[in-house]
VMD Tcl script that draws the C-alpha trace (Angstrom):
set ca {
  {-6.19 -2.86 34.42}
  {-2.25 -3.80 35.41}
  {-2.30 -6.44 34.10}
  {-3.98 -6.32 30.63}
  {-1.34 -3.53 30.46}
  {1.58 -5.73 31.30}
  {0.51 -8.05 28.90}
  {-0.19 -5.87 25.87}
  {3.42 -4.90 26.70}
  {5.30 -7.61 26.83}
  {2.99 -9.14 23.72}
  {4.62 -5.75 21.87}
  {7.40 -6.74 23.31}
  {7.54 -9.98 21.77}
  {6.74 -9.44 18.58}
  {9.59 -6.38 18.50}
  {12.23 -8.87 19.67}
  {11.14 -11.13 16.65}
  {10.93 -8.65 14.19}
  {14.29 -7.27 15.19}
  {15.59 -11.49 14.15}
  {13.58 -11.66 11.47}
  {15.19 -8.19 10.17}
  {18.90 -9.73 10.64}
  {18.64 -13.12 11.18}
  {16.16 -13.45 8.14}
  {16.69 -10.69 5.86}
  {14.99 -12.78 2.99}
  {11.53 -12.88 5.04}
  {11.99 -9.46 7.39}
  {12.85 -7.36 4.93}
  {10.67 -6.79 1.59}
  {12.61 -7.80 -1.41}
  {10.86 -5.55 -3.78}
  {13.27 -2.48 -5.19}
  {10.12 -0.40 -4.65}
  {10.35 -0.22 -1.11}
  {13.78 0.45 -1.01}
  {15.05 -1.67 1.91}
  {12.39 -1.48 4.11}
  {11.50 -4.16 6.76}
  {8.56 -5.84 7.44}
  {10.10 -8.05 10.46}
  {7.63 -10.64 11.08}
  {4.41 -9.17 9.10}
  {3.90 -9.24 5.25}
  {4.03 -5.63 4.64}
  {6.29 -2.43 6.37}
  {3.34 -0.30 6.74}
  {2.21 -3.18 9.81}
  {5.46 -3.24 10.89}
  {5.52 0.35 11.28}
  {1.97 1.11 12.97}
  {2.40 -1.71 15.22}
  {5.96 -0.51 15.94}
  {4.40 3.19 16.64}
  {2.14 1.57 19.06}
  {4.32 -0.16 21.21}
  {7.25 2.93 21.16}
  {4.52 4.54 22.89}
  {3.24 1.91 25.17}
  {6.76 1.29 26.54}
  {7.28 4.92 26.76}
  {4.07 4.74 29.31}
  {5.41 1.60 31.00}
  {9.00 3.18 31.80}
  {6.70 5.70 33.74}
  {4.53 3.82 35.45}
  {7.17 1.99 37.02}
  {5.42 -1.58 36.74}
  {9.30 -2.88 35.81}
  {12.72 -1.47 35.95}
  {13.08 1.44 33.64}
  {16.08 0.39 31.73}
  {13.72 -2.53 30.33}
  {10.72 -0.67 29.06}
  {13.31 2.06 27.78}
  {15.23 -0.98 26.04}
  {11.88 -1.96 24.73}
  {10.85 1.90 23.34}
  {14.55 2.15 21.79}
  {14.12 -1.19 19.42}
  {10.56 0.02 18.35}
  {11.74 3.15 17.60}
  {14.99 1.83 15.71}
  {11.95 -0.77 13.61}
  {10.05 1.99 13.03}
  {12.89 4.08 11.53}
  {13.58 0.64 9.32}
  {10.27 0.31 8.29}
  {10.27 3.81 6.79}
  {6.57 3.67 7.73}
  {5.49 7.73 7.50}
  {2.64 7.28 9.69}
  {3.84 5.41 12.25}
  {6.28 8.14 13.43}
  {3.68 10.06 13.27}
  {1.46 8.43 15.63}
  {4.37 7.65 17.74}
  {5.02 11.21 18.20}
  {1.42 12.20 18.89}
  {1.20 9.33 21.49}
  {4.14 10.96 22.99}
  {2.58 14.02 23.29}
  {-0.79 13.15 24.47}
  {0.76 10.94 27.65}
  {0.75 14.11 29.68}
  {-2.06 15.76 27.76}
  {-4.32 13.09 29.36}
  {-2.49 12.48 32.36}
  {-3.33 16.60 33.02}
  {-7.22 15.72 32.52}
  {-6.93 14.71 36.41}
  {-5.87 18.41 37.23}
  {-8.64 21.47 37.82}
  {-7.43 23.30 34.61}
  {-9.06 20.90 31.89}
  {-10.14 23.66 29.28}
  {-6.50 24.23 28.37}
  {-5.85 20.83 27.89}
  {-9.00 20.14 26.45}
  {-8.02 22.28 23.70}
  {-4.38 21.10 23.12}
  {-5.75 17.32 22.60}
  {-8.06 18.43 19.93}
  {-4.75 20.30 18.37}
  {-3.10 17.79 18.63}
  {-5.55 15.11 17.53}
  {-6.07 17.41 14.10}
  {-2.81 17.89 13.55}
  {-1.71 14.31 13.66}
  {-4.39 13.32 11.09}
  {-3.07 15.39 9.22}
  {0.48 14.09 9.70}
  {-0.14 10.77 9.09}
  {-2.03 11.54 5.65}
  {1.06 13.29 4.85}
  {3.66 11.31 6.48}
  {2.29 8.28 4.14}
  {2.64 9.95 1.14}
  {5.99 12.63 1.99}
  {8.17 10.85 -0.26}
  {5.79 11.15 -3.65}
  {5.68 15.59 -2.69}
  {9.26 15.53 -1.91}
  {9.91 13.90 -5.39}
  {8.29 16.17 -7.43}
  {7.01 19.72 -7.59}
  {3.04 18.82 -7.96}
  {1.65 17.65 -4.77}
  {0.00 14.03 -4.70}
  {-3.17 14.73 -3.72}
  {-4.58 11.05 -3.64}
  {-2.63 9.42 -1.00}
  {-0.99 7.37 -3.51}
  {-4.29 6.45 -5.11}
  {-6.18 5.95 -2.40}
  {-9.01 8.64 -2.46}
  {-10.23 7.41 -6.26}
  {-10.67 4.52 -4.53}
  {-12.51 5.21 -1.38}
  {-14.91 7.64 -4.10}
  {-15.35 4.16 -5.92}
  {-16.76 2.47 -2.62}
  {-19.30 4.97 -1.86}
  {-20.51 4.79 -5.25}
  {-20.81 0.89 -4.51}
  {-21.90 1.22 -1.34}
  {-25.43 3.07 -2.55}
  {-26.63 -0.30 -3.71}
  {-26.42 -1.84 0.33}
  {-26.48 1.46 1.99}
  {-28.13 -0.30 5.46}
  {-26.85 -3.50 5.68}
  {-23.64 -3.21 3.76}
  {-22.62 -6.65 1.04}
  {-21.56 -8.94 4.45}
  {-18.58 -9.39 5.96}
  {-15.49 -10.11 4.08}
  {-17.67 -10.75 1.08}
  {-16.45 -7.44 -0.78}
  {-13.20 -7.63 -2.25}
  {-13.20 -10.49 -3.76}
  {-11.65 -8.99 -6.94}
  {-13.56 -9.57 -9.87}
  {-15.64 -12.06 -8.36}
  {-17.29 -9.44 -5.80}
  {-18.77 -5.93 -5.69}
  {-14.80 -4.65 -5.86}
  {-14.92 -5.61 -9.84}
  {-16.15 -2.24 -10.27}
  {-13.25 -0.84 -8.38}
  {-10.65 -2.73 -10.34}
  {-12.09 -1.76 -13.14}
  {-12.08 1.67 -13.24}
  {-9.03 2.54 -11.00}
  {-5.39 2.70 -11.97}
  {-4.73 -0.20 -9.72}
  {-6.27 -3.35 -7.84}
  {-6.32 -3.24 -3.94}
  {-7.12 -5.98 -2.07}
  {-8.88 -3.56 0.62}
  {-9.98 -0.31 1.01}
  {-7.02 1.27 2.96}
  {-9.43 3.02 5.39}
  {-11.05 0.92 8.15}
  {-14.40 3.31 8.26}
  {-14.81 2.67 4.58}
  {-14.05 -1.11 4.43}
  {-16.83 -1.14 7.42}
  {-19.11 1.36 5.30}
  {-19.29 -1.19 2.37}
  {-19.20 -4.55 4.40}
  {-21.75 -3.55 7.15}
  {-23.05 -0.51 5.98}
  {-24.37 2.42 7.98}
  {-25.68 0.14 10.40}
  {-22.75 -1.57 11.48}
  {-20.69 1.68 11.13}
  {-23.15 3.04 13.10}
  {-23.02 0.37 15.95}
  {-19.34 0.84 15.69}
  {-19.57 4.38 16.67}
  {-21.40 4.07 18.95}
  {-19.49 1.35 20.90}
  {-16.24 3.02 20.42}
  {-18.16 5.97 22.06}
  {-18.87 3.85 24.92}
  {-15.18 2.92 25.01}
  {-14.04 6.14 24.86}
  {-16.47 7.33 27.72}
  {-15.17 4.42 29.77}
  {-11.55 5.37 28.85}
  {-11.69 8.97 29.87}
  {-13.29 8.10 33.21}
  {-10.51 5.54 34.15}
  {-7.86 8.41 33.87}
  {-10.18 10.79 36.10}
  {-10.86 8.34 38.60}
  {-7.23 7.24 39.13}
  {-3.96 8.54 39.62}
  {-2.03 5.83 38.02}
  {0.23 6.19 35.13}
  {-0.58 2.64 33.43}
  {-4.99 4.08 33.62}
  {-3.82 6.01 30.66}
  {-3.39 3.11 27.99}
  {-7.30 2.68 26.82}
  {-7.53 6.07 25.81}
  {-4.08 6.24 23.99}
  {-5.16 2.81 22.34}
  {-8.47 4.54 21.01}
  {-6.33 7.18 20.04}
  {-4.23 5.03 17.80}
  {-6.89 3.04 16.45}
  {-8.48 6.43 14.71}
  {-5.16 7.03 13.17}
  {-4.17 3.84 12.04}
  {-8.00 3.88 10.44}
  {-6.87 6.61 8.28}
  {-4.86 5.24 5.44}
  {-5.15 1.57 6.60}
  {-7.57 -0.57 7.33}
  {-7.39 -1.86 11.59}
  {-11.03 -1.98 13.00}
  {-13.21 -5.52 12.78}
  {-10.04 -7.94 11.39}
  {-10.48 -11.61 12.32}
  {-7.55 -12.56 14.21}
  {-6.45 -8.98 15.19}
  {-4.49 -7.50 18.21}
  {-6.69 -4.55 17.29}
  {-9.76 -5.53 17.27}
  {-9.06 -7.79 20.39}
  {-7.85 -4.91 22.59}
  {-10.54 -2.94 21.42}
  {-12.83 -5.58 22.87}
  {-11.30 -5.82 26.28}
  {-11.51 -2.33 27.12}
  {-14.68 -2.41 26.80}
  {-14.84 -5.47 28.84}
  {-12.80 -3.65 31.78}
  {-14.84 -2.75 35.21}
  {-15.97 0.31 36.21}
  {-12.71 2.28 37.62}
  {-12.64 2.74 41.52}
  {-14.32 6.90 42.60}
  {-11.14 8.28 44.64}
  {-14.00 8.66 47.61}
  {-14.34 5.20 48.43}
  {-10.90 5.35 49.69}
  {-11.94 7.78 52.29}
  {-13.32 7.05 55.84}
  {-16.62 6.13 56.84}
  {-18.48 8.95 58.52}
  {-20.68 8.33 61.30}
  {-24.23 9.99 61.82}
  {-24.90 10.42 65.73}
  {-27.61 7.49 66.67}
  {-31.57 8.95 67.23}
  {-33.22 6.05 70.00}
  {-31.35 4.50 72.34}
  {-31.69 1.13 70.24}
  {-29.51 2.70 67.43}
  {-27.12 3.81 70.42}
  {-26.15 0.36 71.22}
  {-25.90 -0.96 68.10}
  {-23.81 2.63 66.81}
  {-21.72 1.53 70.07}
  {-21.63 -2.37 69.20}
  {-20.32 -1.39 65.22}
  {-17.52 1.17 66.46}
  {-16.50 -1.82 68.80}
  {-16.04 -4.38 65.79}
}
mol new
graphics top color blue
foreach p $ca { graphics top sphere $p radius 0.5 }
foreach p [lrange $ca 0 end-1] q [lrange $ca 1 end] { graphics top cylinder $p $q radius 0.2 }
display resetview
């Protein structure tokens, strides 16, 4: 468990430390050239909304780090202080939103290992509501702020996702296959180019894009397995007193809300999907009792006497 944590860190750490040279080193590559996005950097991914969610991630992962004392402080704090200063240059809405919610849940689950869990119980689901709801917003908070109207669409998105579960009808099981539906005009996402006000090469949601590619079957699986994950998560943090225990569960966390307005779940060649692999691959966490002391049971016959007597000894 240390150590896939120390290496998701200093993995997030590498690729801040290269988006942060990309960004000045490489303005012509870190930063998108397009007036439309007004400056914003993309450091050493194609677009600022990676950037940003990545950034998000590992704000929050060094924020655990400095805490669990695994290195000195004033590194992991370093590391939390660039992320933060990428994410503010990406001028990605919902990654300071998850930021801030991972921020907030580090002692919401570190207080599931106290006796009051009702309380805090009902604070995570607050708090899980209301940052769905921020990052919806936070994506779009520069369209509302622009105009009176509100943009209800998350800059076009919804029209699309109600185009891909009008497609999706015709594979509702098994989905088209992987990867085999946006293929523009050449795939089932024809009808979506056609009849939306623009062409995305994806769906922008990662339920959706795994609605329509593996349909409710492989949605379904997915589910399921990420409830496995979850379970496995949550009994990690109850069965441990550490600080670093806490990073499956604010992973799973993340993945949800990076899943909102993006698509993140089953990407070949993903740190998402990769991490989301290994925690399920991680043992079963240690019960606090088996740190505790034998106890003895007097012996019955003399022949469990001597060898009661004989164990003690050894």
């Amino acid at each position: 468990m240390k150590e896939q944590f120390e290496m998701l860190c200093l993995t997030l750490g590498l690729a801040t430390f290269l988006s942060m040279l990309y960004g000045f080193a490489k303005p012509a590559e870190g930063v998108h050239p397009e007036p439309m996005f007004d400056g914003a950097w993309r450091g050493i991914y194609n677009h600022k909304n990676i950037l940003g969610s990545l950034m998000g991630l590992s704000a929050g992962f060094f924020v655990l780090l400095a805490r669990s004392r695994l290195c000195p402080s004033w590194l992991a704090w370093s590391g939390c202080i660039l992320s933060i200063f990428l994410l503010i240059q990406a001028k990605s809405g919902g990654g300071r939103v998850t930021f801030l919610v991972l921020l907030v849940l580090i002692p919401l689950y570190r207080g599931l290992r106290f006796r009051s869990k009702l309380i805090v119980y009902f604070a995570i689901l607050v708090v899980l509501l209301g940052g769905v709801s921020g990052v919806w917003f936070g994506d779009n908070s520069g369209l509302v702020f622009e105009s009176l109207e509100k943009d209800d669409t998350l800059s076009g998105r919804t029209p699309v996702w109600e185009l891909m579960m009008e497609t999706s009808r015709e594979n509702r099981w098994l989905g088209f296959g992987f990867k085999t539906y946006w293929l523009g005009f050449r795939g089932p996402s024809a009808y979506i180019w056609l009849n939306s006000p623009w062409r995305p090469n994806y769906g922008h949601n990662g339920f959706m894009d795994l609605l329509v590619e593996l349909g409710v079957v492989g949605l379904s699986m997915f589910l399921i397995a990420f409830t496995i994950n979850l379970i496995h998560s949550f009994r990690w943090i109850i069965q441990t007193k550490t600080m670093e225990t806490l990073w499956p569960m604010l992973f799973l966390t993340y993945l949800v809300f990076a899943n909102i307005t993006e698509t993140r779940l089953v990407e070949p060649k993903s740190l998402y999907w990769l991490v989301f692999v290994l925690i399920g691959l991680l043992p079963m966490p240690p019960s606090l009792d088996s740190a505790r002391e034998p106890e003895y049971s007097l012996p019955n016959s003399l022949s469990e006497q001597e060898r009661w007597v004989q164990t003690t000894r050894e």
